[in-house]
N, C-alpha and C positions, 0 to 999 in steps of 0.2 A: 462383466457386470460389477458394479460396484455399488455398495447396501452404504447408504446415509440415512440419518434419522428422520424422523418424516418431518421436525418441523424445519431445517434445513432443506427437506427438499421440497415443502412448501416456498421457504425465500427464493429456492432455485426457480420454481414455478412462476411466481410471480415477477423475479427478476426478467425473465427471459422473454414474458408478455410484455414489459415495460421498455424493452430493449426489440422486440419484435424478432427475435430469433428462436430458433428452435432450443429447447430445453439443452439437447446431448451436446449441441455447438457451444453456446455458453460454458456449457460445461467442462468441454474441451481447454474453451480459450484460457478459463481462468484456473485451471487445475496447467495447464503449459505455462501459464502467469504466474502462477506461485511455485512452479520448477527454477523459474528461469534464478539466479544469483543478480544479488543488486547491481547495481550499473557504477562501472567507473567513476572517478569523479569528473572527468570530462562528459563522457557522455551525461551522465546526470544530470550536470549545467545545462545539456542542450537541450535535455529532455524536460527539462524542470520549464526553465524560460516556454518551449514549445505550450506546457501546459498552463502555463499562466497565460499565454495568449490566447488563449482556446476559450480562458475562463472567462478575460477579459469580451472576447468577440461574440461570448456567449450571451454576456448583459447590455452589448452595444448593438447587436442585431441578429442574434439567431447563431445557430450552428446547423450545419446538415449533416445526413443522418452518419456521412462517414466520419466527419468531424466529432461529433458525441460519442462515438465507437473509440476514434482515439480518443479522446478525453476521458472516458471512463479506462482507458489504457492506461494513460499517464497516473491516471489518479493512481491506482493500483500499485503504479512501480513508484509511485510517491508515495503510498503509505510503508511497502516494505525497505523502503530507502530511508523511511524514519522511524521505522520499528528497527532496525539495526542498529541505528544512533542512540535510539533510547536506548537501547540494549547496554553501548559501553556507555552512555553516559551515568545510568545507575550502578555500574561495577567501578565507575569512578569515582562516586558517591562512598559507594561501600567500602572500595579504600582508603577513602580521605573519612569514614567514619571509624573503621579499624586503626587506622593511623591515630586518630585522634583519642579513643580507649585506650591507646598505649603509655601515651603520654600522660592524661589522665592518670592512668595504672603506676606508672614511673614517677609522677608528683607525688600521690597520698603514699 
């Protein structure tokens, strides 16, 4: 058993009617979805392209149902494949903003 807040698992509720699956399944897939470690950069390329064409087939004629199963896949392992990036791109931010307080510091 595991205790989530209720309006979380309100979204979970709602998610899983929107998706047509059972609440614990959902639940499952995307608590194993956010175990899983970002994807290589090869894989990622394949996986990335795979979801742009999903997104693309999406607006030029439909997807079926296991089609939107993986695409809400892809999406998922695209958002934490750019919550990574964000991740070092602000700690490189933060250095080139300490770097640049030094300098600063070392002028005046």
């Amino acid at each position: 058993t595991i205790r989530i807040p209720d309006a979380l698992a309100r979204r979970l509720q709602s998610r899983a009617e929107a998706e047509k699956v059972a609440v614990d399944e959902l639940a499952a897939r995307l608590l194993a979805t956010g175990m899983q470690s970002p994807l290589e950069p090869e894989q990622w390329t394949a996986a990335n392209q795979r979801r742009v064409a999903l997104i693309e087939k999406r607006f030029h004629g439909g997807l079926s149902d296991n089609e939107l199963q993986e695409l809400q896949h892809l999406q998922e392992l695209a958002d934490r494949q750019l919550e990574e990036l964000d991740t070092l791109m602000l700690k490189d931010v933060a250095d080139m903003e300490a770097a640049a307080q030094r300098v600063l510091g070392a002028v005046e």
